[in-house]
C-alpha positions in Angstrom: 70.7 88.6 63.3 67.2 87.9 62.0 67.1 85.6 59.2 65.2 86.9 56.4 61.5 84.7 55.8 61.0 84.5 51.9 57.8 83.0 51.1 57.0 81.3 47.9 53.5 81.7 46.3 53.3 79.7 43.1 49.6 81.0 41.2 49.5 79.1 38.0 49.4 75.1 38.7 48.9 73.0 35.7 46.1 70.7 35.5 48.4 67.5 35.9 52.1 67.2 36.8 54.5 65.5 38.7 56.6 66.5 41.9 59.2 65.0 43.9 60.1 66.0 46.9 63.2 65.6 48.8 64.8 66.7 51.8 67.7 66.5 54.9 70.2 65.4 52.1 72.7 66.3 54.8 75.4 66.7 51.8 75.2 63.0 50.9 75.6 64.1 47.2 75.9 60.8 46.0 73.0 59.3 47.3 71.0 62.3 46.5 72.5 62.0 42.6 71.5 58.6 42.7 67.9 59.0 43.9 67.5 61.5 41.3 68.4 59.1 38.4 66.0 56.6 39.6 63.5 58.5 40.0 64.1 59.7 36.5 63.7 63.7 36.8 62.1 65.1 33.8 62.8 68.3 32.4 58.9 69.0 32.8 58.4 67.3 36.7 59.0 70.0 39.5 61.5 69.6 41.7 61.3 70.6 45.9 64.4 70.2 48.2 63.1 70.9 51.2 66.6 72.3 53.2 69.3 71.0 55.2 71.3 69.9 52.4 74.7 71.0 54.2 76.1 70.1 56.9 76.5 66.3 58.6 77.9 64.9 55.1 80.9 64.3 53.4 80.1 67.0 50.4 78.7 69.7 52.1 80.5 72.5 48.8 79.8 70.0 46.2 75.9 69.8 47.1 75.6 73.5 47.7 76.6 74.0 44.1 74.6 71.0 42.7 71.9 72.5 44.1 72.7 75.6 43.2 72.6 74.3 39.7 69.5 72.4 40.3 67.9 76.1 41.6 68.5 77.4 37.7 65.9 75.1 36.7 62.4 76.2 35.5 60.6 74.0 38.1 63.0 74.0 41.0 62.3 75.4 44.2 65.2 75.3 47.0 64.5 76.0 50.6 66.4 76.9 53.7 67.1 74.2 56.4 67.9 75.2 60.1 71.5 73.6 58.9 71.5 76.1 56.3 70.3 79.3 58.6 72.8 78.4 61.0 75.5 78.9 58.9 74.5 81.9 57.8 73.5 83.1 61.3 77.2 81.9 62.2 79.1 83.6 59.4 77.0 86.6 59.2 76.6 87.9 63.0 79.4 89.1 64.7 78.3 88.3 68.0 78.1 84.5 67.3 81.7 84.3 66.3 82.6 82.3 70.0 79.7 79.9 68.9 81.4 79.8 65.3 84.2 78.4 67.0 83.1 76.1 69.4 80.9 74.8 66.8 84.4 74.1 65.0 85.9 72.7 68.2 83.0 70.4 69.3 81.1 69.1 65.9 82.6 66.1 64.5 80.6 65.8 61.7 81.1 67.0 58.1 81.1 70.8 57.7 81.2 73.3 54.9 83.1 75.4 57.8 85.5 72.7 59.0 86.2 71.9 55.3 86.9 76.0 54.6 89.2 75.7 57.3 91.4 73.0 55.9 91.5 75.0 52.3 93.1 77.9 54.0 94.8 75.9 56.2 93.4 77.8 59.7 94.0 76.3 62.9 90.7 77.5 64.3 91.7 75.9 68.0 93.6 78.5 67.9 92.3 81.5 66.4 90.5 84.3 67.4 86.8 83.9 67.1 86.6 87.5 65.7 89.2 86.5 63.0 88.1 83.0 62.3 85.2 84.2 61.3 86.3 87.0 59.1 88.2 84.7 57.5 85.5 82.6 56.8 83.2 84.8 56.0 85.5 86.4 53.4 86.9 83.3 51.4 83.0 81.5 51.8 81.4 85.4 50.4 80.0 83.3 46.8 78.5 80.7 48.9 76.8 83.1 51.2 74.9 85.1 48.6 74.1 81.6 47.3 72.1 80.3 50.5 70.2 83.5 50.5 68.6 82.9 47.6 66.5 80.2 48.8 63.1 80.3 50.3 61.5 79.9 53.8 58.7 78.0 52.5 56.6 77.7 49.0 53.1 77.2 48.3 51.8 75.0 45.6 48.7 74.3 44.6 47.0 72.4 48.0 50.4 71.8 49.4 52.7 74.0 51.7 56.7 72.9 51.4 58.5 73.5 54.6 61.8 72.4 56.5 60.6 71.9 59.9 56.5 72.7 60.2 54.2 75.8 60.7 52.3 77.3 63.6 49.0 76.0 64.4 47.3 79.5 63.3 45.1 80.2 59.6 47.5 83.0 58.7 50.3 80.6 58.6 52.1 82.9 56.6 52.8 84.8 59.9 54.8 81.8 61.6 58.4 82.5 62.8 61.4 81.7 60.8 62.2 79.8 64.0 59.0 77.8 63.9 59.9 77.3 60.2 62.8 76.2 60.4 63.8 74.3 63.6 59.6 73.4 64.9 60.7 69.5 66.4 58.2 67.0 65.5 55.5 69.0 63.7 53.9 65.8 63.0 52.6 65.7 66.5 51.6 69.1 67.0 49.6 69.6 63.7 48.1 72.5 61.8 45.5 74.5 61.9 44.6 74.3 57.8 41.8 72.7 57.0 42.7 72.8 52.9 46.4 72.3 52.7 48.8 69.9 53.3 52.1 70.4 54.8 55.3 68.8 53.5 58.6 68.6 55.7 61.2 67.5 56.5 63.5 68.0 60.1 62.4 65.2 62.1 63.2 61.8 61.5 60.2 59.5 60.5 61.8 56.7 62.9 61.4 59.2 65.5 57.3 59.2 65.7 57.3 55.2 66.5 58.1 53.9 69.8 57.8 50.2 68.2 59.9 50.1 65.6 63.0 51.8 62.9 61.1 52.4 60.3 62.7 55.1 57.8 59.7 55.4 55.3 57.7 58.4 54.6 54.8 59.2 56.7 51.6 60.5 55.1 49.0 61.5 57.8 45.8 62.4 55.8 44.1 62.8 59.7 46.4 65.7 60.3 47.1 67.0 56.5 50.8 66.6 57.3 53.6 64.3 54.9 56.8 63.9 56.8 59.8 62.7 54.9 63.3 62.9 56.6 65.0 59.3 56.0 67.4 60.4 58.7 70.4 60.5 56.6 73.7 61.8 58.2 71.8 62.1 61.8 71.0 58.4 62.7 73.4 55.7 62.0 70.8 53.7 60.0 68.8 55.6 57.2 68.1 56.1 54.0 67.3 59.4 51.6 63.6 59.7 50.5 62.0 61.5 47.7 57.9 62.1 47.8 56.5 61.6 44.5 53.3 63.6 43.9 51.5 62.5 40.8 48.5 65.4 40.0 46.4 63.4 37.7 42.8 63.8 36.8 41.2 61.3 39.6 43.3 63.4 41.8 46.7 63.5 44.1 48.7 60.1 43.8 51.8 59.6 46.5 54.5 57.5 45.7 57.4 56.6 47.7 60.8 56.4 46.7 64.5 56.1 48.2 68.1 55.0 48.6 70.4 54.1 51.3 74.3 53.2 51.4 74.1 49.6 52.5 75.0 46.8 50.5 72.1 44.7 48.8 71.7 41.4 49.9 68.8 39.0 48.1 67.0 36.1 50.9 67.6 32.9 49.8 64.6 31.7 52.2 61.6 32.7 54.1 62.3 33.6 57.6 59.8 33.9 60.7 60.0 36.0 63.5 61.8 34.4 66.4 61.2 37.4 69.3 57.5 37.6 70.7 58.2 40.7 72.1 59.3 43.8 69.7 61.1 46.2 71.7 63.1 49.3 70.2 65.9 51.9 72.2 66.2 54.8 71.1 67.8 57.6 71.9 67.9 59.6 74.5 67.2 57.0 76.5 70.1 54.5 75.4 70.9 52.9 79.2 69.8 49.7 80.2 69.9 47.0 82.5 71.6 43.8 82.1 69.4 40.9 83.3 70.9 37.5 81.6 73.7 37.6 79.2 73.3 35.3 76.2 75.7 33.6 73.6 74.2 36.5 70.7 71.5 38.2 72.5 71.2 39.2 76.1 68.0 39.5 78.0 68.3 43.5 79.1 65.4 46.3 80.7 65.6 49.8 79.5 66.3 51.7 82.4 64.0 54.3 81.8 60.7 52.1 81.3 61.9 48.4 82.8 60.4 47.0 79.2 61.7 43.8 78.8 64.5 43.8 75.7 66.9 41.3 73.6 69.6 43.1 72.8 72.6 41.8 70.4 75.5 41.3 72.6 78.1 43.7 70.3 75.4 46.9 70.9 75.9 46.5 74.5 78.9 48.7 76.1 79.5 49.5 79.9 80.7 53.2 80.8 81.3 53.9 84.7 79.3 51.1 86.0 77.1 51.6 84.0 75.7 49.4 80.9 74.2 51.7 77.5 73.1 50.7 74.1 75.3 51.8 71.6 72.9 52.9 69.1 68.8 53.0 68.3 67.9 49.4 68.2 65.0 47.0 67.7 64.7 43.2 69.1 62.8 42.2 65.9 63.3 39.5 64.1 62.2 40.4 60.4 59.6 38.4 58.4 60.6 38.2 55.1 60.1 35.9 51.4 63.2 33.9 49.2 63.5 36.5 46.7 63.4 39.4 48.7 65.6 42.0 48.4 67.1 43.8 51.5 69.9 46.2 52.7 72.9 44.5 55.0 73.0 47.4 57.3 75.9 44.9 59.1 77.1 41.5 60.4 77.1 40.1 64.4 78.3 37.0 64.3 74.8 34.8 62.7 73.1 37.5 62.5 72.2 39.8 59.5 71.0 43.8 60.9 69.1 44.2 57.8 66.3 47.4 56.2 63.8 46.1 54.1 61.3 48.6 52.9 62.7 51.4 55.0 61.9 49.2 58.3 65.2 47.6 60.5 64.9 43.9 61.8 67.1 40.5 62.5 67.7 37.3 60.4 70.3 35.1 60.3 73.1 35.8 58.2 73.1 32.3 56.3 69.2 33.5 54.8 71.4 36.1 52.6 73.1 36.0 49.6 74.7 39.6 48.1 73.7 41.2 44.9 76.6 42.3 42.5 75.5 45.4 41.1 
């Protein structure tokens, strides 16, 4: 089955307006209801969701008609994730229905299938693959037509919207749903426009830096590329972003906005860093060495590099003889002000695992106090 590329040309721009742009809501549909109201949609500001916002999430039914909804308005445009072209490709072609299944069988995420599955109360371990996906195909026919509705990518004014990237080629228009939809880190690879900026989504900003976790938007004016995807049901720490895009008359204005899920905490008092050396582990690469255990942090080498690493005691774990980190990490101790608001991602012990400003770091846990909302 070849998924159908719908392109979006929008001709008549007004002088000034006001976008936001949002995307891998992963069916967080609180958080994405939330970042909404702070960012105060207007009926007037345009409105770009920028795909995969199934899939991963607890509300993977409830978002798909939210932004179903949110498609109705004037100055909405909805696009296709690969989350979103997967399903279709899963429900629609016969010859996937043994990768419908295992997807069933192996995924432990969230899943507008899995959930489908519990309302009609199928055993899909046991089912044949044919029927299962008959079955689902049948009872999920409404929400089908709904995801193809939405566009492969839309062009506005001096900006192209797009899940995953475009080919490095002037006619971009020519690129491959593929490339569309599923191009990894198209922040590295680039374009080949020379009057356009691309918008996207797919990748996880904290993916680009080897240094640090740093979930904020990335706006590369070198490359013409903005890259937004907080990470939000793929990495354990993340937040959801929205791009603002303020078209005023001294020109393009970018402002960044966002929510996570973590409990605000305010600092009671500044806080230097302790660690000379910032190290992060990410993954693939989550094994390490362990050189000196310590009382809170343990003196470790990643195993693929030998960099030097502290490394919180509770993210260490030992599998087979051999010794991992359970999750993306950084050994840096976060500078931060008495007044300072941050998100308590969690506790070890002294220490505080906080995000401030979309970037991850240490401090002790006695600097914090929490914020009643």
């Amino acid at each position: 089955m070849q998924l159908e590329k719908r392109i979006v040309k929008v001709d008549q721009v007004p002088e000034e307006y006001r976008m936001f742009v949002i995307s891998d809501i992963h069916a967080h549909k609180d958080a994405f209801k939330q970042l909404l109201h702070q960012v105060r949609l207007k009926d007037e500001d345009y409105l770009v969701i920028l795909g995969d916002f199934l899939e991963k999430g607890p509300n993977s039914l409830e978002m798909l008609y939210t932004v179903r909804d949110l498609s109705e308005r004037q100055n909405t445009f909805v696009l296709m994730g690969n989350c979103e072209g997967a399903l279709l490709e899963l429900l629609l072609d016969e010859a996937n229905a043994h990768r419908l299944k295992h997807y069933l069988v192996h995924t432990s995420w969230g899943s507008l299938l899995r959930d489908s599955c519990e309302a009609l109360n199928l055993d899909y371990h046991k089912m044949d693959p044919k029927e299962l996906q008959k079955r689902l195909r049948e009872y999920l026919s409404k929400e089908i037509a709904i995801l193809q509705t939405f566009a492969t990518a839309v062009e506005f004014d001096q900006f192209i919207f797009v899940h995953a990237g475009i080919e490095k080629r002037e006619d971009w228009e020519e690129s491959s749903v593929e490339s569309m939809l599923e191009m990894p880190y198209f922040l590295d690879q680039g374009h080949a426009l020379t009057n356009r900026y691309v918008v996207c989504g797919h990748t996880p900003v904290s993916n680009y830096s080897d240094t640090k976790i740093d979930n904020s938007i990335i706006l590369n004016h070198r490359r013409r590329i903005i890259s937004i995807d907080g990470g939000m049901g793929v990495k354990e720490i993340a937040q959801l972003n929205a791009l603002e895009i303020r078209k005023e008359d001294e020109g393009y204005l970018y402002f960044n906005h966002h929510v996570d899920e973590y409990e605000p905490c305010e600092v009671l008092f500044r806080c230097y860093p302790k660690f000379e050396s910032v190290v992060k582990v990410a993954w693939p690469n989550y094994e390490i060495e362990v050189l000196q255990v310590g009382t809170s942090f343990s003196w470790c080498s990643k195993y693929d590099t030998k960099e030097l690493v502290f490394i919180k005691n509770e993210f260490i774990y030992e599998k087979d003889g051999h010794y991992f980190c359970k999750d993306d990490y950084i050994s840096y101790m976060l500078e931060v002000q008495a007044g300072d608001q941050v998100s308590l991602i969690a506790t070890y012990g002294k220490y505080a695992y906080v995000m401030k400003d979309g970037i991850v770091g240490w401090i002790k846990g006695d600097r914090l106090k929490r914020i009643v909302r």
